[in-house]
C-alpha positions, 0 to 999 in steps of 0.5 A: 515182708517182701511180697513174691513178685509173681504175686504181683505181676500178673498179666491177666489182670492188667498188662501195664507195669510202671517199674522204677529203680532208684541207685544206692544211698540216691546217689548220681550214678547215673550221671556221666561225661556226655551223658554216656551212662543214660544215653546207653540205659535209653540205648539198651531199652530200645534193643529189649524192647526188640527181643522182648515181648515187652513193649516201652510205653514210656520212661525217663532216665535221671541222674540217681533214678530210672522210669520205665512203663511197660505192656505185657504182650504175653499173647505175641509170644505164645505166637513165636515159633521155636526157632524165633523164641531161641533166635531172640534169646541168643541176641539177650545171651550168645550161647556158649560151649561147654567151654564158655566160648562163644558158639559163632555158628548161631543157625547150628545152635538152634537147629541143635535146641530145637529138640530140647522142648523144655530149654524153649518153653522155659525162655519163651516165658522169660521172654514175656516175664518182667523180672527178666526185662529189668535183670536184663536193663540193670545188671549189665549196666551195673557191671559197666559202671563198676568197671568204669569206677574200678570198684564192686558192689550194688548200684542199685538201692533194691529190687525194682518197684513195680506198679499195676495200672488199673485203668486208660485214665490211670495209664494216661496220668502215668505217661504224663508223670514219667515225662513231667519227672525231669522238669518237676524236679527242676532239670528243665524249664519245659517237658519237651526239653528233658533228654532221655524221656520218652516225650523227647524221643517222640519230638526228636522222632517227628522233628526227624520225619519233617513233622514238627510244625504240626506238634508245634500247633498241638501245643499252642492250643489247637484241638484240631491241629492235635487230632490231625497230628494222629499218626505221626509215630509210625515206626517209632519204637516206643508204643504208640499214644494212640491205640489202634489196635481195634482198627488192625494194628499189632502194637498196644498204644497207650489211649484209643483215639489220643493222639500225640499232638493231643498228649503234648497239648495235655503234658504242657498244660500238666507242666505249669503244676510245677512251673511259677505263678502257673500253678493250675491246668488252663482251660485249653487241656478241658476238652482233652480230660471231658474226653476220657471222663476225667475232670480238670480238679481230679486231674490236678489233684492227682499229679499233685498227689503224685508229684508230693512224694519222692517215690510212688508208693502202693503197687497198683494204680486206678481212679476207680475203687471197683477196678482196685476191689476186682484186682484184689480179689483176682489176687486172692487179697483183702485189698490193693495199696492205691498208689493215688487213694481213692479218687472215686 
């Protein structure tokens, strides 16, 4: 039976959801002349993730299949005043008359729904709400795609999957297998050459800033080169590796104290899981686990486990079984699928 998706999205008992929405019968959809299809999916990605309070903290755009990990950011929109919930949702829809033309005089408008509380309140929670994210990603993509194809129907196979992540070692072991996607599945030879991933953007953002030279020591081994490279994401729209948000920052990142440089060090190493005759973690990415108390071997075992299926299954996602009991019993259920087991 199909469970409610408000029973399984709830940001209070984590704010960090791996979505994944594969097209029909697992066909190339996706796949386009020059890439136009992926390159408008990371497009649109980036202006939701402006509108949303929903911030992008990784992704990877196949060619039948999408990724997207999300946070939740349900304290900033309880911040926005009325005008800017409405200033935002009119970019989402532009508001249209009685006779669905479009209103050109936006300031009008909201100056109009200023009064009607109710219309606020209700985009102020759609504008925080998940389902609404990915309606927002997916069906205009579809509808562009049936028109380019002249044809009607579903793109997509089903409602998107979604998965709780429990934990910091759960969310890091996500970042790496959403960017790990494309090179596991045999599209590239190195992580850092799989386009429409979020580790690309991240390269391509500091190869723009005059910063490559310092991630290129990060990955060739230099613990200390991968702490100094901390900050080199400033401005990108994608959620920061490192997160500061205990020393002032607004954006959630994704680990305290990790940095991008230490992150490249670690996905390079988690890339030779899947690369010929290289088929364990070297020991240069050792002190990077000992940090966040994850051993080598349940790293390794956990990719592995990750990378045997297709699709993930379960809906929520931690290396500990009290995190697992405790999301359970917030829901009111006997126990939550673990989409890795029970490593601990």
């Amino acid at each position: 039976m199909t469970v409610p998706r408000c029973q399984i999205v709830d940001p209070q008992i984590t704010p960090w959801y791996h979505c994944i929405s594969e097209c029909v019968r697992q066909t190339f959809l996706l796949n386009s002349p020059r890439d136009a299809r992926r390159r408008w999916i990371e497009q649109r990605l980036r202006e939701l993730n402006e509108i949303f309070a929903i911030d992008v903290g990784s992704y990877a755009i196949l060619n039948n299949h999408l990724h997207v990990l999300v946070h939740l950011d349900v304290k900033t929109v309880k911040r926005w005043s009325r005008q800017e919930v409405l200033r935002r949702w009119a970019q989402l829809h532009s508001p249209r008359n009685a006779q669905r033309r479009p209103i050109k005089d936006l300031k009008k408008w909201i100056k109009e729904q200023l009064r009607n509380r109710l219309l606020v309140n209700t985009l102020r929670k759609r504008l925080a709400d998940l389902g609404w994210f990915m309606k927002s990603l997916k069906e205009p993509f579809s509808r562009m795609v049936n028109k380019q194809d002249g044809c009607r129907g579903t793109l997509w196979a089903s409602r998107y999957k979604s998965i709780a992540i429990l934990d910091e070692e759960a969310l890091l072991a996500t970042c790496a297998y959403v960017d790990l996607n494309p090179l596991a599945a045999g599209l590239c030879k190195l992580p850092e050459a799989a386009q429409f991933t979020s580790l690309y953007t991240r390269i391509d953002y500091c190869r723009q800033q005059g910063k490559l030279s310092q991630l290129q020591a990060a990955r060739e081994g230099a613990v200390l080169a991968a702490r100094q490279a901390r900050g080199m994401e400033a401005g990108l729209w994608l959620c920061p590796l490192d997160d500061q948000r205990r020393k002032g920052a607004q954006r959630a990142g994704i680990l305290e104290g990790f940095s991008l440089g230490s992150y490249l060090l670690l996905v390079d190493a988690t890339s030779r899981l899947f690369r010929p005759g290289k088929a364990r973690i070297g020991p240069r990415a050792v002190s990077l686990l000992d940090r966040i108390g994850i051993t080598v071997e349940m790293w390794q075992s956990t990719l592995q486990q990750m990378f045997a299926h297709p699709f993930p299954s379960g809906v929520a996602f931690s290396f500990y079984r009290s995190r697992l009991r405790d999301a359970a019993a917030a829901r009111g259920v006997h126990h939550l699928v673990n989409l890795n087991g029970c490593p601990t």
